[in-house]
N, C-alpha and C positions, 0 to 999 in steps of 0.2 A: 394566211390560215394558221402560219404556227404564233403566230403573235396572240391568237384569238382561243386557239386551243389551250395558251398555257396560261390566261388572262389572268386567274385568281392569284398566280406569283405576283404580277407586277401589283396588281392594287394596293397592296397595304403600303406599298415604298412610294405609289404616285402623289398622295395627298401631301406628306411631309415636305416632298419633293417639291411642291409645288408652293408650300409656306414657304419653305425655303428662299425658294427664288424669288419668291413677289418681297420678303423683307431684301433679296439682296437688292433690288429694283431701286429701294431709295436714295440713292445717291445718283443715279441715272436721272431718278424723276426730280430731283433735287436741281440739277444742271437744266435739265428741260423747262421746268419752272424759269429758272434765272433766263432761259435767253427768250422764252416768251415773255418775259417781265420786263427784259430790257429794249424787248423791240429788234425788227430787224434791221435799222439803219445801225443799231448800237452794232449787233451782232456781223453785221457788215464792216466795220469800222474795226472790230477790236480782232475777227480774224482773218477777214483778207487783207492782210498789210504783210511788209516784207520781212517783218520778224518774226512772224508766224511760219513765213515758207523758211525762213532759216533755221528755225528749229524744229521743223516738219525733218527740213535734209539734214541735221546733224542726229535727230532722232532712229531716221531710217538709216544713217550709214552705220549706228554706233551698232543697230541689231545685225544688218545687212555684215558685217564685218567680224562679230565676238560672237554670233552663235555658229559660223561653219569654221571658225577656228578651234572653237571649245566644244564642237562633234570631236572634228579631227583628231586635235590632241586626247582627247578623253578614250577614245575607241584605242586610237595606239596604248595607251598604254593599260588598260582594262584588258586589252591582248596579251600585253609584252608580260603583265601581272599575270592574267589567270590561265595563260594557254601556252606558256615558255616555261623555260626551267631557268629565269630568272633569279638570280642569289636576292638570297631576303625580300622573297616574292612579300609573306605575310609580314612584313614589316613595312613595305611600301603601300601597300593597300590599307594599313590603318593611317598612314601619313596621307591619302588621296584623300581620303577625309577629312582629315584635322581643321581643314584650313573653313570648314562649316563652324567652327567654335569661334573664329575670330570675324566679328560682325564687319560688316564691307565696309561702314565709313573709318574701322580703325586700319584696313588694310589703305585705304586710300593718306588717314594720317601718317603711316607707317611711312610709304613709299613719297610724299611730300616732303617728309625730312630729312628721310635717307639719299631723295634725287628731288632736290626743289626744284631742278631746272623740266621735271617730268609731269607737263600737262597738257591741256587741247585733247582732241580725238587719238593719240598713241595712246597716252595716258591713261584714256577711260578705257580706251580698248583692249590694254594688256594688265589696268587690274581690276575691271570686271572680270576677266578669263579666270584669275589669280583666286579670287573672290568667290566664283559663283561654278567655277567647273567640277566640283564633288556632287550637284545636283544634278550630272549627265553621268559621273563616273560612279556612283552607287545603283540606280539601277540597271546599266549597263553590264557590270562587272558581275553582278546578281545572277543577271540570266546567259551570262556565257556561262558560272559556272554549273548552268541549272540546265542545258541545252543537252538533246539526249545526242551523242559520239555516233550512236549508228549511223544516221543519217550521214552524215560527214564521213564516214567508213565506208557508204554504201557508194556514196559521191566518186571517192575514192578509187573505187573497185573498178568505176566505171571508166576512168582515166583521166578524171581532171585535176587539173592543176591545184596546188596547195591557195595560191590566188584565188584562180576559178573557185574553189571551192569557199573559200572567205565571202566572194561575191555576190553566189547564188546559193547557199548552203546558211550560210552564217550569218548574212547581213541581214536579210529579212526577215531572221530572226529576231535582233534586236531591233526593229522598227519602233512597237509602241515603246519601248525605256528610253529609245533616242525620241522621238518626240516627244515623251512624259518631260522627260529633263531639259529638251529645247525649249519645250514653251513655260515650264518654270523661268527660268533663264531671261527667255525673254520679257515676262511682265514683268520681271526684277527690272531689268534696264528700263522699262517703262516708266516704272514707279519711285526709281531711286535716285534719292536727294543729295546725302550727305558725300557720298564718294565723288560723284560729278562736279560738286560744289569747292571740292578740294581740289580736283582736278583740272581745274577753271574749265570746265566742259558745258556749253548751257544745253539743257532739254527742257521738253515742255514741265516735265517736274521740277524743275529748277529755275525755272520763270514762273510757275504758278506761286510755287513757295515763296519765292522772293515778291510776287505781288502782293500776298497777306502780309508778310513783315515790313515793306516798305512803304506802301501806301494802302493798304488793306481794299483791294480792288477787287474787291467779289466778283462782278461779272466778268472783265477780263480774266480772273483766276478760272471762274469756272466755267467759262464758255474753252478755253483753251482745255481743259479737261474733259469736255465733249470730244474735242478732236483727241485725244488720248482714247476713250472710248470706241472712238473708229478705229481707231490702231489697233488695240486689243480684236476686235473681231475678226481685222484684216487676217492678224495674227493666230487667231484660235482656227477662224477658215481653212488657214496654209496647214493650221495642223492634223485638223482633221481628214484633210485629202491626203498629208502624206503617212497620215496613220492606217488609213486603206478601213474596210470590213473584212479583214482575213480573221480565221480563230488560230487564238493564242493555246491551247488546251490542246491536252488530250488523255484522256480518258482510262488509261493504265501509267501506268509509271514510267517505262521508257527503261533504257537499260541505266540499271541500278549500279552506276562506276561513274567517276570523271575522264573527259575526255582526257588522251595520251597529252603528256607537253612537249613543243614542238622545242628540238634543240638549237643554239643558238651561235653554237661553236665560237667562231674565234669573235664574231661579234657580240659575243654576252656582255663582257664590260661597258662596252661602247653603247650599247642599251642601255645600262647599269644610269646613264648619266643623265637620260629622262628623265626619270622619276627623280631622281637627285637633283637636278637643277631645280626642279617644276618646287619639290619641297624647301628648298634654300627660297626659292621665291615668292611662296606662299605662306611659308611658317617660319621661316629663318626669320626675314628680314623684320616682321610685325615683332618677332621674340624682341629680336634685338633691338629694335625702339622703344621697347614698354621697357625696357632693361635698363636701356640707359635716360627713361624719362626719371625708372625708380629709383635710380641709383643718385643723381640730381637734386630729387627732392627729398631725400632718406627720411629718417622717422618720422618728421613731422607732417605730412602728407597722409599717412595713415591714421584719419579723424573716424573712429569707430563711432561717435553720433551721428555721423551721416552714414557711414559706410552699413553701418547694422540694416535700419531701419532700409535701405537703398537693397539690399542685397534681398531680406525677407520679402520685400513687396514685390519685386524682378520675380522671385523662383514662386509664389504664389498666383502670380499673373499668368505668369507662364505653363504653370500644368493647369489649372480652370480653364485660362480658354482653350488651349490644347485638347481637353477633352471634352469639352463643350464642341469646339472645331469638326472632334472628326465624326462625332456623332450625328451632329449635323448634315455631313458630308455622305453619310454611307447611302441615304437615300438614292442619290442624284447618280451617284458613281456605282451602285446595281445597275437603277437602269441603263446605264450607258454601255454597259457588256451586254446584261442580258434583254432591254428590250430598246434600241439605239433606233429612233426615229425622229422626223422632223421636229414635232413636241421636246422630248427627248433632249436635242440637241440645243433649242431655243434655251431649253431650263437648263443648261450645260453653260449655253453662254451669259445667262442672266449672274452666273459665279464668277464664269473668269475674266470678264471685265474689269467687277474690282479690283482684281490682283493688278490692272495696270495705273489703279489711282493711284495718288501721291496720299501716303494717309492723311493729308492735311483736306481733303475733297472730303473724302468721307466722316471725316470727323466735323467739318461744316456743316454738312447736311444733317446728321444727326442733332447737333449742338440746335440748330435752326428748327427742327421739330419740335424734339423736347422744350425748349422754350416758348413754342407759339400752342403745342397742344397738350405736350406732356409734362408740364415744368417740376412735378417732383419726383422727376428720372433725370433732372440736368444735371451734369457731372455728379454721374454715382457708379458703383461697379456694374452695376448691368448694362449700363448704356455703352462704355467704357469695353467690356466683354462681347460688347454686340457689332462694335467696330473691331473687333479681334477678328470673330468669324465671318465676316463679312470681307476682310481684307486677308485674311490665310485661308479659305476657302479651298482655292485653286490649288495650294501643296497639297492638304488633305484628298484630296479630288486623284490626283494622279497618282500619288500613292496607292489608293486605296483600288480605282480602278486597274492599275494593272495587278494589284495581287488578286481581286476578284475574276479577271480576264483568265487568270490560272487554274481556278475551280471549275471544273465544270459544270456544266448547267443540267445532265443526268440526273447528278446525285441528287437533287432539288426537285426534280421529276418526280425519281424513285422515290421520295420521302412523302412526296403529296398523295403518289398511288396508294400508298400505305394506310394513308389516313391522315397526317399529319397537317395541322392548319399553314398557309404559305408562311406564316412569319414563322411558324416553327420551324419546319422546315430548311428556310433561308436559313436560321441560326442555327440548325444544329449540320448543316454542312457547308455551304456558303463561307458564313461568316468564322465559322471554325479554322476554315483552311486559311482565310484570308487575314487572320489574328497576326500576326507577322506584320503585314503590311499596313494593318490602320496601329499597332503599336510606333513600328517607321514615320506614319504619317504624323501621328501626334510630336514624336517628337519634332519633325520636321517647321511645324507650328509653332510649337514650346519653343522650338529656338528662331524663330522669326519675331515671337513677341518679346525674347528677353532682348532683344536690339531693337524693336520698336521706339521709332520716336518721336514725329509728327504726331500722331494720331494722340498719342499718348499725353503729350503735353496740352495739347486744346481738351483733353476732355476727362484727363483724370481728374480725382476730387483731391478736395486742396485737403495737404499734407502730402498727395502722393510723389515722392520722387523716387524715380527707378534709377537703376545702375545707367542707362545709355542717358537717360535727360541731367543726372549728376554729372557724367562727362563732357555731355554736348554742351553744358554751361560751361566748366573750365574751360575747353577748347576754344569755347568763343572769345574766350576773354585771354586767349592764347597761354592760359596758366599749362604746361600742357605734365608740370610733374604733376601737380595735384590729380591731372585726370587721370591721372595714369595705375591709379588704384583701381577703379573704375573700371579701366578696361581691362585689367587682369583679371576682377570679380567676375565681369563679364563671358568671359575665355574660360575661367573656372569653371562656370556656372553651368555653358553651355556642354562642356565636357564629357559631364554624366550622359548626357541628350545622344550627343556623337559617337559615345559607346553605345545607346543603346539601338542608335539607326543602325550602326555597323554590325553588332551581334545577331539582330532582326534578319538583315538583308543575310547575311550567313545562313539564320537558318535557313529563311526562305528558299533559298537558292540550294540548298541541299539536290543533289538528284535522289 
């Protein structure tokens, strides 16, 4: 009944919602095509064999293993930051960050030179953590400091423990930021190539990729990306059971103070060295390899006719589809707060599946249209943009959903009783409050495409080279001073992006 009552809200976001999903659907029906094409003795052959199941179990262990470490660590110290009286709290909280500037295949070159003997499953498993755990610690850190103190005071009063009260006070508070950032998290390790590659780790992204470059094996590629597609559901399922239907809102402000910080007495230093290690580990050691790549290759390595033109196309790519991305995205991520039902969640997952392709899937499929129906869209910026959104989707998405999840759904009431049309409405309160968090979102985007590189390479138009396909070429030809311009432009680039996710998440998190 209240679905029914508030009906004129959802409509105007249902249609978009639903272009939406049916374009992200091509890459799905792209695979389905291939293994209807190939037959099912082919489809028998190319995935029940043993090297399927082996990278089925190194797939599962790499998730099964780097996302309840990179809860762990993240929550500790989003704590020991926002809720201690931690020395140089706000200094360590912009270094939880940083490590998003430095894209995960230079983290993985970084720690390959610095510890060549460091690969197989440790390897993947301690710098994807390395790599990918500011996507659990931003909005984690967000909403502790945005969590109203009462409650915890009231807790308090009643006798429980400073634990207990973490437990059942605290924890289920951050439920949806710890699921928004686990299953970030986890399509990344789905979908990523260059770091496992360095790593000598194989996954099914890593055997897909190496089947187009080696023998250019389509349907083995993309029949193996089917079973990546179950993965991602498997994945988005666990997430939405452990995201629950509780409301995130509420509807006055809450007391208008930060919670007290807890003291830490003789063990403050000894905390001190969390975050300290965690930042030598994640920004130390990449500094110090691009340092000493540049130091190696001195001036002549700094060739401004490649670097100009390499640098201008990155930061151009990068905010178009960015805002293209989350425009896209506000549709799908309304409904999932305000009207979350079977439908709903179907066009929920028709998103986050891409996020676990290898952008080399998706960029096949499209290349394969356009050539057979669309040919004067083949390698051009739209097409090129359209594999943007299709493959950052899912950042936009969780961003965007939980700062919507914070609005409440009142004020949107109140505006419709008034008079006002729902899209008005949605936008002059909705989306007002949730400004914050699709600015977050985009940049979260903008810096996934300025390290794009799969997708990028099959489908940009000729002349385009970006900062990460300029370096992935040195790298491959193991020049690694020349690349190493490249990856500081890179690092630069993303920078601005990382202040501006970090400032966002500040305000937002305001009590």
């Amino acid at each position: 009944m209240e679905t029914k009552r508030h009906a004129p809200l959802h409509l105007p976001m249902i249609i978009p919602a639903i272009i939406i999903s049916l374009l992200s659907l091509i890459p799905l029906g792209f695979i389905v095509w291939i293994a209807i094409a190939s037959g099912w003795d082919t489809v028998r052959d190319l995935v029940l064999r043993p090297k399927v199941a082996e990278l089925l179990f190194n797939t599962l262990i790499l998730v099964a293993l780097t996302l309840p470490i990179s809860i762990a660590l993240t929550v500790s110290l989003a704590w020991l930051i926002e809720r201690t009286n931690l020395p140089f709290a706000r200094l360590w909280s912009w270094l939880m960050v940083a490590p998003l500037a430095i894209p995960a295949f230079v983290h993985s070159y970084a720690w390959a030179s610095v510890v060549p003997t460091l690969h197989g499953l440790p390897g993947a498993v301690m710098v994807s953590t390395l790599a990918y755990f500011p996507f659990l610690y931003l909005p984690i850190a967000a909403q502790l400091r945005r969590l109203d103190p009462t409650l915890e005071e009231t807790a308090a009063s009643l006798g429980h423990t400073p634990i207990a009260i973490f437990i059942t006070v605290i924890l289920p508070q951050l439920r949806l930021a710890i699921c928004g950032g686990a299953l970030l998290i986890g399509l990344h390790l789905l979908a990523e190539y260059g770091l496992f590659v360095l790593m000598r780790f194989d996954t099914f992204a890593t055997a897909i990729v190496d089947q187009f470059q080696a023998v250019y094996n389509g349907p083995a590629a993309n029949l193996l990306g089917g079973v990546l597609v179950l993965l991602c559901l498997v994945l988005l399922r666990l997430e939405v059971f452990a995201r629950g239907d509780e409301r995130y809102a509420r509807v006055g402000s809450g007391a208008a103070r930060h919670a007290p910080k807890w003291r830490l007495g003789a063990l403050t230093w000894l905390a001190a060295l969390l975050p300290a290690a965690l930042t030598l580990l994640a920004v130390g050691v990449p500094i110090f390899t691009l340092a000493r790549w540049l130091i190696s290759g001195g001036a002549d390595v700094w060739r401004l006719d490649g670097i100009g033109p390499a640098l201008w196309q990155t930061a151009c790519l990068s905010l178009g589809g960015a805002l293209i991305t989350t425009l896209a995205a506000l549709p799908i991520a309304w409904l999932s707060i305000r009207a979350p039902s079977r439908v709903q969640r179907l066009l929920e997952a028709c998103h986050y599946y891409v996020g676990a392709l290898p952008g080399v899937i998706v960029a096949l499929a499209l290349v394969t249209i356009t050539v057979r129906v669309a040919l004067p869209l083949y390698q051009t910026m739209a097409t090129l943009l359209l594999a943007y959104l299709l493959m950052f989707l899912p950042r936009a998405l969780v961003g965007l959903r939980a700062s919507i999840a914070q609005a409440p759904i009142e004020l949107e009431r109140a505006a419709v009783s008034l008079g006002k049309p729902p899209l008005v409405a949605i936008w002059k309160t909705t989306l007002r409050l949730a400004a914050p968090g699709a600015a977050a979102s985009a940049a979260l985007v903008a810096l996934g495409i300025a390290n794009e590189l799969t997708g990028t390479l099959m489908l940009a138009p000729n002349g385009t080279r970006t900062l990460a396909m300029r370096f992935w070429s040195y790298t491959s030809e193991l020049n690694f001073a020349a690349a190493a311009p490249y990856a500081v432009l890179m690092v630069v680039l993303s920078l601005p992006l990382v202040l501006l996710l970090r400032l966002e998440s500040d305000r937002e998190s305001k009590p």
